[in-house]
C-alpha positions as CSV (number, residue, x, y, z in Angstrom):
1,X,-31.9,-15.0,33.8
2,X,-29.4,-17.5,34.8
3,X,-26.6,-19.0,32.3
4,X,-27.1,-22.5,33.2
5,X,-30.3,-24.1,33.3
6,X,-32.4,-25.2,36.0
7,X,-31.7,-29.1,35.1
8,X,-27.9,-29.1,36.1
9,X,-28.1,-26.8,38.7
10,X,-30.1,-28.9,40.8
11,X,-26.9,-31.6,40.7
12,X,-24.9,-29.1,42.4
13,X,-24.8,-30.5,46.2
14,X,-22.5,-28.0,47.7
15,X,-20.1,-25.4,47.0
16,X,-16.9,-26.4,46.1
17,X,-13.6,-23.9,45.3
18,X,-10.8,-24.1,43.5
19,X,-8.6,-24.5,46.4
20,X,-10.4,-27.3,47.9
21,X,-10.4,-29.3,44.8
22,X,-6.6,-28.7,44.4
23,X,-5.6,-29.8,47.9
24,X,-7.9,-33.0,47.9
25,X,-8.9,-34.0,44.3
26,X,-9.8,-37.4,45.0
27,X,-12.5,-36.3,47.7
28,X,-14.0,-34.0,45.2
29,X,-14.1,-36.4,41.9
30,X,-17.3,-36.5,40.0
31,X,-19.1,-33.5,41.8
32,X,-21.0,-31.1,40.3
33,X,-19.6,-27.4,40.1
34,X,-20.7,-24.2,38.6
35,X,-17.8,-21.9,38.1
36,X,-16.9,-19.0,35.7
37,X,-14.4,-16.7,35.0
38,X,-12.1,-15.1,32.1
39,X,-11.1,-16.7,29.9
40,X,-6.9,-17.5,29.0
41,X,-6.7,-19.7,26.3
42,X,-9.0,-22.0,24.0
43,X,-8.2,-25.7,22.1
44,X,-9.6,-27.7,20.1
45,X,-8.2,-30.9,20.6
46,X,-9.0,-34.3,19.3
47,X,-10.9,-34.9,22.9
48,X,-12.9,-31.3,22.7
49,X,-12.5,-27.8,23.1
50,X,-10.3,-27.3,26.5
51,X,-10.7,-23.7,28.3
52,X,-8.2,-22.6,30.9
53,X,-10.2,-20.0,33.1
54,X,-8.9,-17.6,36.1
55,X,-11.6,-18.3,38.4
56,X,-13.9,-15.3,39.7
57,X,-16.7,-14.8,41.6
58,X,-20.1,-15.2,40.2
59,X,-23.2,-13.1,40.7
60,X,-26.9,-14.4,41.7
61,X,-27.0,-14.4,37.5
62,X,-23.7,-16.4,37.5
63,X,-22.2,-14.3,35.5
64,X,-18.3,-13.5,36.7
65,X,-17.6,-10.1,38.7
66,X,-15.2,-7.7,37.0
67,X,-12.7,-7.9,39.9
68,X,-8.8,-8.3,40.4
69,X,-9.6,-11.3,42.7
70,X,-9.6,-15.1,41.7
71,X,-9.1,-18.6,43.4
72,X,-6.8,-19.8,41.0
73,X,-7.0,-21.0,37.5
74,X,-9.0,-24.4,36.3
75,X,-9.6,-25.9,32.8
76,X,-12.7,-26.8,31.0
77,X,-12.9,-29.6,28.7
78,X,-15.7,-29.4,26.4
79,X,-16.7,-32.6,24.4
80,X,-17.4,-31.2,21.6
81,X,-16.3,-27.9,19.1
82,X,-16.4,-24.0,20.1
83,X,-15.0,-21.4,18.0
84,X,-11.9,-20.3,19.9
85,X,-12.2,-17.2,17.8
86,X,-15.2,-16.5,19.8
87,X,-14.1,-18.7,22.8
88,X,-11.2,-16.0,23.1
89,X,-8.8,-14.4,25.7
90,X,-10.6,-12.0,27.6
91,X,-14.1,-13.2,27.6
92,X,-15.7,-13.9,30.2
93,X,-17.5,-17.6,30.8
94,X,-19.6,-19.6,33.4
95,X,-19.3,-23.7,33.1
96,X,-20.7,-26.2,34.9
97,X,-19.9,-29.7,35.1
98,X,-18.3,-32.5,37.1
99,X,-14.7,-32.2,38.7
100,X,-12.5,-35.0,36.8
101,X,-8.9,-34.7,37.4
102,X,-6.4,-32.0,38.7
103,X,-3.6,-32.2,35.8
104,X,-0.2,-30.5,36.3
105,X,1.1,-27.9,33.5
106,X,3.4,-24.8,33.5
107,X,2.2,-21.6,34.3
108,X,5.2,-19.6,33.2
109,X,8.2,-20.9,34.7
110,X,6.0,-22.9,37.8
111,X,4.5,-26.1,37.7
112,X,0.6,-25.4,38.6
113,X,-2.5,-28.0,39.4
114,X,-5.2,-27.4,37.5
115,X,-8.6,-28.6,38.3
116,X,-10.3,-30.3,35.3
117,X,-14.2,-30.2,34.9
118,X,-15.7,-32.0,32.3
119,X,-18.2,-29.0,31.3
120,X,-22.0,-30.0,30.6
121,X,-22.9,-26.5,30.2
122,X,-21.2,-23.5,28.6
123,X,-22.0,-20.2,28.8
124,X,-19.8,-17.3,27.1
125,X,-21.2,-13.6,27.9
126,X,-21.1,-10.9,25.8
127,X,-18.5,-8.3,26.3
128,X,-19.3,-5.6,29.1
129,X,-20.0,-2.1,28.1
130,X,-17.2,0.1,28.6
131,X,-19.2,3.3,28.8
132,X,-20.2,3.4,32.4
133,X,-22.9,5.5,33.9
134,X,-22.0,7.9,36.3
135,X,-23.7,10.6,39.3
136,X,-23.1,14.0,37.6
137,X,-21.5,16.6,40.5
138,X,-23.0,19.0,39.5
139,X,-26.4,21.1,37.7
140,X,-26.7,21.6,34.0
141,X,-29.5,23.1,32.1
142,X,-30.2,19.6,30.1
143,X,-29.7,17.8,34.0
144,X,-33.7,17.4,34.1
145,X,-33.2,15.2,30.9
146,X,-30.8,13.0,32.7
147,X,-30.8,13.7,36.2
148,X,-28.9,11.9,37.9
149,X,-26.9,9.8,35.2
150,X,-25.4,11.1,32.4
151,X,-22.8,8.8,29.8
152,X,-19.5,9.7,29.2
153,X,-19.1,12.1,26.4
């Protein structure tokens, strides 16, 4: 199952990063993006609920990967409310939507360029399960119960 629907992902033309957008933001105005990633911080504002995202990969489901490796950082304006108790640091999110602006803000002590995409589409995931699955080393009795995976105790 896919987070965005069928509809809006036909609009996307071609795939567009975070870099690209951020060296040439003119070129790239009014494209359609899907992108995702964790979330930083939520607002509402007056305009909408604005997301700032580190960027990640997605998967063929577009959900983000849980890796250490991002593009950069972009922000999602929403027109329209989301709980920023649910919306929250940490969660992971796929948008999709047109490229509007880049806007410059701090980030720390540096002044960054975010991309700004005016999201269509929202889609927050629910947290991952911490309790991973794993190939047991060795023979128990009970391994014919769970052969080969077994949770963590």
């Amino acid at each position: 199952m896919r987070a965005i629907s069928k509809e809006v992902s036909a609009q996307v033309e071609e795939e567009i990063n975070i870099q690209q957008v951020i060296k040439n933001p003119t070129a790239f105005q009014g494209k359609m993006v899907i992108w995702g990633g964790e979330i930083v911080t939520a607002k509402n504002l007056k305009e909408g609920t604005v997301i700032e995202i580190v960027q990640k990969s997605l998967t063929s489901e577009e959900r983000p990967l849980n890796v250490d490796q991002s593009d950069g950082r972009f922000l999602a304006l929403y027109d329209g409310y989301l709980d920023v108790a649910i919306y929250s640091k940490g969660r992971e999110v796929t948008v999709a939507g047109r490229i509007k602006e880049t806007k410059k803000g701090l980030l720390g002590e540096i002044e960054y360029t975010y991309p700004v995409v005016y999201a269509q589409e929202v889609h927050i995931w629910p947290p991952r399960d911490d309790k991973k699955y794993y190939i047991s080393p060795h023979w128990h009795y009970y391994d014919w119960l769970y052969y080969p995976y077994r949770r963590y105790p």
